[in-house]
C-alpha positions as CSV (number, residue, x, y, z in Angstrom):
1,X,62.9,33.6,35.1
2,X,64.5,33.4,38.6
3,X,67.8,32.0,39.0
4,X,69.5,31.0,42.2
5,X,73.0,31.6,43.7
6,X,73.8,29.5,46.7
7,X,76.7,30.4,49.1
8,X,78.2,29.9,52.2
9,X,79.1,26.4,52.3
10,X,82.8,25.4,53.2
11,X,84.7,23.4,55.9
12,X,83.2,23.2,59.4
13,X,84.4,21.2,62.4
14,X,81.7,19.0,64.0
15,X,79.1,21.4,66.6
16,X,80.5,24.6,64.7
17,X,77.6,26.8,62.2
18,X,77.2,28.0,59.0
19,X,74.9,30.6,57.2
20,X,74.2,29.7,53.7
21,X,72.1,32.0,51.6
22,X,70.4,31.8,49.0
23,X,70.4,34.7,46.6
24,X,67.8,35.6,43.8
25,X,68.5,36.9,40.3
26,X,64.7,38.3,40.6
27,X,61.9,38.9,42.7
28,X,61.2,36.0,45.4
29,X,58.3,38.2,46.7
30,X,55.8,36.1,44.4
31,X,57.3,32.9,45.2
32,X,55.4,31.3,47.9
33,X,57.3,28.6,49.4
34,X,61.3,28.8,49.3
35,X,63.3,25.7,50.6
36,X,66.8,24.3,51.2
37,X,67.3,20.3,50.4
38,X,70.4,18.7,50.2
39,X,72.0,15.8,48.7
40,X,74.5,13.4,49.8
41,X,76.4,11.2,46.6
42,X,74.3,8.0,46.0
43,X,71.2,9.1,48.0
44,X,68.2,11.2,47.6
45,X,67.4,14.7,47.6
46,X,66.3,15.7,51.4
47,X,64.0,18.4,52.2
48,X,66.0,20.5,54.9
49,X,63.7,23.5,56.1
50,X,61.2,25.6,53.9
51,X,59.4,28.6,54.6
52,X,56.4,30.3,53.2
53,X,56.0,34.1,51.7
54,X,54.0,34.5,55.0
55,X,57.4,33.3,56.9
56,X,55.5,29.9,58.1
57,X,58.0,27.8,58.3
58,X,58.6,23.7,58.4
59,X,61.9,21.4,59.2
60,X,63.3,18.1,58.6
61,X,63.2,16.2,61.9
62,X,66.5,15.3,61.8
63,X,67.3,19.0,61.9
64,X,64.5,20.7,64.0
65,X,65.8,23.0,66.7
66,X,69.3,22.9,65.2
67,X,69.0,24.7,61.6
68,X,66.9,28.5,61.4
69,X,65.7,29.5,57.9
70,X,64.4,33.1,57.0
71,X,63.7,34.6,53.9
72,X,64.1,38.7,52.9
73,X,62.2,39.6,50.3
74,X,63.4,42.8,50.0
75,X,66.7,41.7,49.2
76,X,65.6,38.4,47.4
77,X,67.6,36.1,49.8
78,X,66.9,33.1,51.6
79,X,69.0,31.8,54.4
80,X,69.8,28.4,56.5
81,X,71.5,29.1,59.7
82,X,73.1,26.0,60.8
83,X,73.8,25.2,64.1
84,X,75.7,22.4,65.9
85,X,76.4,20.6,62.7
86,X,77.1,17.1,62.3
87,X,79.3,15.1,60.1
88,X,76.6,13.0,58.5
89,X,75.0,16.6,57.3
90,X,78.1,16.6,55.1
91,X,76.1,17.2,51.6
92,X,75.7,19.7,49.0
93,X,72.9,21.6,50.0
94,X,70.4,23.5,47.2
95,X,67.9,26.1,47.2
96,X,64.9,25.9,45.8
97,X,61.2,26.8,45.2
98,X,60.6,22.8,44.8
99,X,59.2,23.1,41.7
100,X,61.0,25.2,38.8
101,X,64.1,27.0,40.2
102,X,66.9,25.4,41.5
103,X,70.5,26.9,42.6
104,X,73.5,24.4,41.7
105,X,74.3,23.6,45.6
106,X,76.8,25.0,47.8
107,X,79.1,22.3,49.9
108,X,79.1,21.9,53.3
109,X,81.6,19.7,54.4
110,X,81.3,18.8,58.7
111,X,84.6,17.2,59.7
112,X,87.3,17.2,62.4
C-alpha cells in the first residue's frame, strides 16, 4: 500500500512559481507512471504533467513549457515545478499513479 502526501501549495501572485511534491509512504520505484491532475470546484479532474519510471514525460497543453515534473525514486518523491502561473490554474492539485493511489490535493491559489 502506497500512500501519498502532497505539499507545497499556497498563495502565489500571478507569473510567480511553485514546487509541489509529491511524497511517498513507500516505494515508487515499481510504479510506472506517476502524475499530477488537478481540480477546480464544479469541473473535472485535469491531467497536469505525468512521467514514466523511465523519466518519459507528457503535459497538459495548456501547461507545456510552463510546468517541469521529475520524479526521485530514491527518495520516493515526485515534483511539479510551476512556472509563470496563472489565475485560472487556481485548483487543488493531486498526485497520483492514475489508477489506485491518490494524495488528498494540495491548494494552489494564483491571485494578485
Amino acid at each position: 500500500q502506497v500512500q501519498l502526501v502532497e505539499s507545497g501549495g499556497g498563495l502565489v501572485q500571478p507569473g510567480g512559481s511553485l514546487r509541489l511534491s509529491c511524497a511517498a509512504s513507500g516505494s515508487i520505484s515499481s510504479i510506472n507512471a506517476m502524475a499530477w491532475y488537478r481540480q477546480v470546484p464544479g469541473k473535472q479532474r485535469e491531467l497536469v504533467a505525468g512521467i514514466t519510471s523511465g523519466h518519459s514525460t507528457n503535459y497538459s497543453d495548456l501547461v507545456k513549457g510552463r510546468f517541469t515534473i521529475s520524479r526521485d525514486n530514491a527518495k520516493n518523491t515526485v515534483y511539479l515545478q510551476m512556472n509563470n502561473l496563472k489565475p485560472e490554474e487556481t485548483a487543488v492539485y493531486y498526485c497520483s499513479d492514475g489508477l489506485i493511489y491518490w494524495g488528498k490535493g494540495t491548494q494552489v491559489t494564483v491571485s494578485s
